[in-house]
N, C-alpha and C positions, 0 to 999 in steps of 0.2 A: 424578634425571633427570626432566624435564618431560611430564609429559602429551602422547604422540603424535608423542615425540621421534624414537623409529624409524619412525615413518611417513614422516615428512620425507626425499622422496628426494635431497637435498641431503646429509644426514647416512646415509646409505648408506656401510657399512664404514668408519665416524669413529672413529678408534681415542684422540684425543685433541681437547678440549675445556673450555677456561679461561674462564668467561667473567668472574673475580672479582667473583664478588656478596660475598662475603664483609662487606668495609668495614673488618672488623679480625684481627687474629690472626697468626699464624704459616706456615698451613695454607692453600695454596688448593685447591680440590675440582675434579676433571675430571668435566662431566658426562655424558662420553660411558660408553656400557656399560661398559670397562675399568676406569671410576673410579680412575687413577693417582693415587698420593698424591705431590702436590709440596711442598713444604716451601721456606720463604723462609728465606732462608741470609743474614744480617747479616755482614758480616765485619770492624766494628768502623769503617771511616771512613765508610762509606755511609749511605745510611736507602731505607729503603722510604714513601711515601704513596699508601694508598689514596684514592682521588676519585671523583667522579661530575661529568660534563659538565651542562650546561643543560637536556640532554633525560634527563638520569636514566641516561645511558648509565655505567655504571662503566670505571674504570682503574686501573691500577695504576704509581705514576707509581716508576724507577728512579734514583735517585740517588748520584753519583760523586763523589768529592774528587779523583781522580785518578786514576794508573795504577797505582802502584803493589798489591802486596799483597794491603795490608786496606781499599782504597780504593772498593770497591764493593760490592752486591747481587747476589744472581742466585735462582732456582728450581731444587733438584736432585730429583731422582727416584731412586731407587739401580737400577741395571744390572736387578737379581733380579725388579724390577717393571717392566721396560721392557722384556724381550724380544721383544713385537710391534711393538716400533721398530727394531727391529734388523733393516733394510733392508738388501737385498744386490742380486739378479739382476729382483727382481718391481717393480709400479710402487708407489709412493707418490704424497701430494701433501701439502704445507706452506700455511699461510696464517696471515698474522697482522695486526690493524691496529696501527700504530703512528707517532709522531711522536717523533720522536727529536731531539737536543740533539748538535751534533758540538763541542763544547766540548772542545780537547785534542787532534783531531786524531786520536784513539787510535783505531786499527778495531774497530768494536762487535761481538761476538756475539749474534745473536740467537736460534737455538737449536742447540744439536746433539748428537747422541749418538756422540763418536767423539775417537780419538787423533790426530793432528794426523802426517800421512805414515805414518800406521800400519793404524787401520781405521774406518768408521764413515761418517760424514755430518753436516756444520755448514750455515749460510748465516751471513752477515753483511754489516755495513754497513761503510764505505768514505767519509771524506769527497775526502779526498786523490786514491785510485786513480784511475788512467786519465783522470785530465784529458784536455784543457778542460772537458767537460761534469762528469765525478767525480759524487759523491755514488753511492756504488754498491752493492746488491747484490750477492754475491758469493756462490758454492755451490762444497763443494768434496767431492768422493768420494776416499775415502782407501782407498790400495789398496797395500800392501806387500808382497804376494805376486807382485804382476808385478815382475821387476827394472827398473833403471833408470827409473819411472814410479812415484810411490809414490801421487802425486794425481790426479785430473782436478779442473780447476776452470774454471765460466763466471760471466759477471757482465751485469748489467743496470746502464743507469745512468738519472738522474737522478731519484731518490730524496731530493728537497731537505729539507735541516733545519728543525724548527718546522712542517712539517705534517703531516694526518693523511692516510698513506696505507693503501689495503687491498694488501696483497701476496698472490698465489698464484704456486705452483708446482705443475707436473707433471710427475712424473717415467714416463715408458715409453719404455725402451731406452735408446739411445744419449744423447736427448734430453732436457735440465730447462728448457723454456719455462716464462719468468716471465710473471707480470701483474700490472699496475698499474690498480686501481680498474675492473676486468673487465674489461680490455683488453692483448691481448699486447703485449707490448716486443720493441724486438729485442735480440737476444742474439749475445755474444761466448763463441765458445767456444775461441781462440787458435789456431785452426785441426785442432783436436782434436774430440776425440767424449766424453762423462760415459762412463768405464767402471765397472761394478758395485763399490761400495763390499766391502770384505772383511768378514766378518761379526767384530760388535765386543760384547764384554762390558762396557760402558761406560752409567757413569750418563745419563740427561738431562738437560742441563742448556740451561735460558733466562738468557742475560744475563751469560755468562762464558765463557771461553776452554776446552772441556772437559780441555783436556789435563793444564793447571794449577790451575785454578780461583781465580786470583790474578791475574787479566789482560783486557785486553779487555771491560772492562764496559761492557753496554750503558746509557745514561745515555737518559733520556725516558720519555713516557707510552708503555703498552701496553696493547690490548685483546684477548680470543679467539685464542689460537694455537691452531691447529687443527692435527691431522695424520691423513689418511688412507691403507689402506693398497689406493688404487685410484688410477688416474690421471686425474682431473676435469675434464671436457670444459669448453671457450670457455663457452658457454653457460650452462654451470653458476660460473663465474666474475662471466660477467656477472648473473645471477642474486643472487648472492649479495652481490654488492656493490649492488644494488637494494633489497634486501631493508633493509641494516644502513646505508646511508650518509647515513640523514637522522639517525643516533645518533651521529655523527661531525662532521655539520654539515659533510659533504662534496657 
């Protein structure tokens, strides 16, 4: 952890923190207090490359041959060390930079801890959803204990392919307002409300389907997924993307 890292009131209650300095290996290090261990999961058609932008900024670029299978990457985390992601009734917040590749049409995962109408909490990309505008965004709270209602899900749109954007979310209550590059969007929530995800035993995973882990591979450059377990004021958004967006060449 860096020198004066908890002093930064921006990293106030940061339960997760990626920033891949690594360059090589298997292993990427969170360096937020929790220090979760994530592990780069090959699954035989993909590849992983780690980079570094013009300003020394690192990434971690995800690579797809397709949909199937073995056709992708992702980061898992095992359930046993993630239990302070295992979000239910309290708030969190999500952020991640990324530029993504919609080659395939396929909906991306970008990260989530959760069973798919069962329990837990995803977000993901979207080229196709909700046209005309598309390219989307999408969160989804998984809730099986209410009948007839297994999901709540919202989505943001225009999240265009081939460039780098900064994503936040904030979740308190009913509400997951997104933002793009420390500015909210507006949000669709299909005339519905986020209700509290059902508490989930479930690995973490970046960059794959959690349900399967054989789907949905996220395909492009990634940098810093964040997650916190408070809910991150406008300000602190715009902040934050002040701070990192000359490292993006944004």
């Amino acid at each position: 952890m860096p020198v004066g890292y908890d002093k930064l009131n921006l990293n106030h209650n940061i339960l997760l923190d990626l920033p891949f300095r690594e360059g090589t290996g298997t292993i990427t290090k969170d360096v937020a207090k929790p220090q979760h261990p994530l592990t780069l999961i090959d699954t035989g058609g993909g590849s992983f490359t780690w980079g570094n932008l013009a300003s020394g900024c690192p990434y971690l670029l995800f690579a797809a041959v397709g949909g199937g299978a073995n056709d992708g990457v992702y980061l898992d985390c095992p359930a046993a060390d993630t239990v302070d992601l295992n979000f239910t009734s309290g708030d969190y917040s999500l952020s991640v930079w990324f530029n993504w590749d919609s080659t395939g049409g396929f909906s991306e995962i970008i990260m989530g801890r959760y069973s798919t109408e069962v329990d837990g909490w995803d977000i993901y990309l979207n080229v196709s959803g909700h046209l005309p505008i598309g390219n989307t965004v999408s969160q989804r709270h998984h809730h099986s204990s209410i009948p007839g209602n297994p999901k709540s899900e919202c989505y943001s749109e225009g999240w265009t392919p081939g460039e780098w954007h900064f994503f936040g979310m904030s979740r308190s209550g009913i509400y997951t307002p997104h933002y793009r590059n420390g500015v909210p969007v507006e949000m669709e929530y299909g005339g519905a409300t986020m209700l509290d995800p059902d508490t989930a035993n479930r690995d973490l995973d970046i960059g794959v389907r959690g349900t399967t882990k054989a789907e949905n591979w996220y395909r492009g450059m990634m940098w810093r997924p964040r997650v916190w377990n408070r809910a991150l004021e406008e300000w602190e958004w715009r902040e934050l993307f002040i701070r990192e967006r000359h490292l993006l060449g944004v």
